[in-house]
N, C-alpha and C positions, 0 to 999 in steps of 0.2 A: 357546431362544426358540420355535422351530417346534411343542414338544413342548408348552408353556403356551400357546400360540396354540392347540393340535389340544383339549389339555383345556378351555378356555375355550370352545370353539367345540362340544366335548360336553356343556356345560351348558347352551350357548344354544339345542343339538338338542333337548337332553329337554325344559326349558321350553317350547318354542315346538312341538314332537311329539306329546305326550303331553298337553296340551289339547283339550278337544272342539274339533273345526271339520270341514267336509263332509266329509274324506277318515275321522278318524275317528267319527262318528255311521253313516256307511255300511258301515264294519268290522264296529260293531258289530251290525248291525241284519241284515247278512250272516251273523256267526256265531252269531245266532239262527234265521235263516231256514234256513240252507245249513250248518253247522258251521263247525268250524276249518280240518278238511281242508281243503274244498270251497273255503275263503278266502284259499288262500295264493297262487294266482294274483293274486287282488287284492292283496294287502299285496305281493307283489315287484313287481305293476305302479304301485304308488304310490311305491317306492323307484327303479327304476328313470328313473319320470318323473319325479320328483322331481329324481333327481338331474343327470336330462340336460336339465334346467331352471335348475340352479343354475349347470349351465357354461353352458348360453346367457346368464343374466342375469349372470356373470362377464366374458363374451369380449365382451360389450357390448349385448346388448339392455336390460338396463335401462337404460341410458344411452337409448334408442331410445324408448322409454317415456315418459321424463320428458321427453325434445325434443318426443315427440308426442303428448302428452293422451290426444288423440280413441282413438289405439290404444287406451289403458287402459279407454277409455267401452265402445268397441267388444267390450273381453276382459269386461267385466265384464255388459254386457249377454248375450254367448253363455254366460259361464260362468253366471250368474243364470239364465237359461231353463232348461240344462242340468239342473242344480241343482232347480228347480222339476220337470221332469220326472220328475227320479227321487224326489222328495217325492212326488208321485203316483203313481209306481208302489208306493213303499213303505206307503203309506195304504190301499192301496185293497188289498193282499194281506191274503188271509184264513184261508190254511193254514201251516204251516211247508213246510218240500220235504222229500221224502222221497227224492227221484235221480226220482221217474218223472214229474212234472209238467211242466208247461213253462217254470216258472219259474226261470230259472239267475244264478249267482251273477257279479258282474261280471267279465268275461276280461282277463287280464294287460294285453295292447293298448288296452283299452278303458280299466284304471285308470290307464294310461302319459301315453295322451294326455289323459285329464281334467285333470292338471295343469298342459295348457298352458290351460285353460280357467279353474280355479280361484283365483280372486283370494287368497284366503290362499296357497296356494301362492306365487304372486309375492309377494306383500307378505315370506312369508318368505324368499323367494329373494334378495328386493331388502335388504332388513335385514341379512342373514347375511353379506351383497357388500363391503357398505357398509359394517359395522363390523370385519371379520375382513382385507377384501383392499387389500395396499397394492399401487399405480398401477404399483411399478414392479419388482413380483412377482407380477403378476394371474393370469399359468397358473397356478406353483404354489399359490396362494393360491385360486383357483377350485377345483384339485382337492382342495386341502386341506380345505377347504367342502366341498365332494361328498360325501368321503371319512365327515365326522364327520356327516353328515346320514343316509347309508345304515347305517353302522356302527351307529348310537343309534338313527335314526329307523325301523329296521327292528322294535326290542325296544317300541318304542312302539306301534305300529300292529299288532303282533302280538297285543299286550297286550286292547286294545279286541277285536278279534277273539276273542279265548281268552274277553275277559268274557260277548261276546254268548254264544259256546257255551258257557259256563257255564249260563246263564241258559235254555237251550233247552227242557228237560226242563220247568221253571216255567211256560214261555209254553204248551207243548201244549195246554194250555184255552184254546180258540177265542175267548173274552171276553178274558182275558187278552193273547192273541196280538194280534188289532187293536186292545185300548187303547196296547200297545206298539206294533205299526206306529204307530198313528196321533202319538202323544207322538214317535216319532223322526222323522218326517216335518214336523210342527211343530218340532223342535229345529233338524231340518237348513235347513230356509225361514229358524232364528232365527239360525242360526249364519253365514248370510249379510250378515243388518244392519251389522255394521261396514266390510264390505267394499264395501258397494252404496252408503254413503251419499255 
């Protein structure tokens, strides 16, 4: 039973992982800018957060959530700005990095705590709670959650990563380079609409 719960629940990782949405648009957009290397801080700090997101919305904040609206207006207004800001940092970039610029790739802490900010994140946190954990097996069932979210959602988020550095070599023409910022900075502001409305 545990074992068809953990594989059911790495189906509902890759589906709901491996979809564009803020965390990956900014993978990608990083393994163009900065490489694969340079992105693996970020891809473990979006697992990491991720996943110590999913036990809080297990151990009972989502439940905190749904009692209190205004907190979700509240998350979804910081994460919305947040979000906005790095749409403008990513538009308005005009070179690739080569290591000696000032421009650096997001830091593990930095992509940790964006998930507490990130309204898909919770929307997935809160889905994955909701239909995987029963009431009265919420630990295991929270870490069992955790568990298939970094397992899967690791190869997901890697994946985006690996495509932007694919793609790096392509963008080194400067035209090329900001019509790309500029197209992933409007996908990232688009990949917000569901969650802001």
């Amino acid at each position: 039973m545990l074992l068809e719960t953990y594989l059911a629940l790495c189906v509902f990782t890759f589906t709901t992982s491996i979809t564009p949405g803020p965390n990956n648009m900014m993978l990608l957009t990083s393994g163009v800018n900065f490489g694969f290397r340079r992105t693996i801080p970020h891809i473990l700090g979006i697992e990491f957060g991720f996943g110590s997101l999913i036990l809080l919305v297990g151990l009972g904040a989502g439940a905190l959530l749904t009692a209190e609206p205004r907190l979700y207006l509240v998350l979804k207004i910081v994460g919305g700005a947040y979000l906005l800001w790095i749409a403008w940092k990513i538009a308005t970039s005009t070179r690739l990095s080569d290591g000696t610029s000032d421009a650096k790739p997001m830091r593990f802490d930095q992509a940790a705590l964006f998930q507490f900010v990130n309204p898909k994140a919770w929307i997935m946190a809160a889905g994955a709670v909701a239909a995987y954990q029963e009431p009265s097996a919420f630990i295991r069932d929270s870490l069992l959650i955790c568990l298939a979210f970094m397992s899967v959602g690791i190869f997901c988020t890697a994946a985006w990563a690996a495509f932007g550095s694919g793609l790096k070599n392509w963008l080194e023409e400067p035209s090329r380079l900001r019509l790309f910022n500029i197209t992933m900075a409007i996908l990232l502001v688009a990949s917000m609409w569901p969650m802001l409305r």
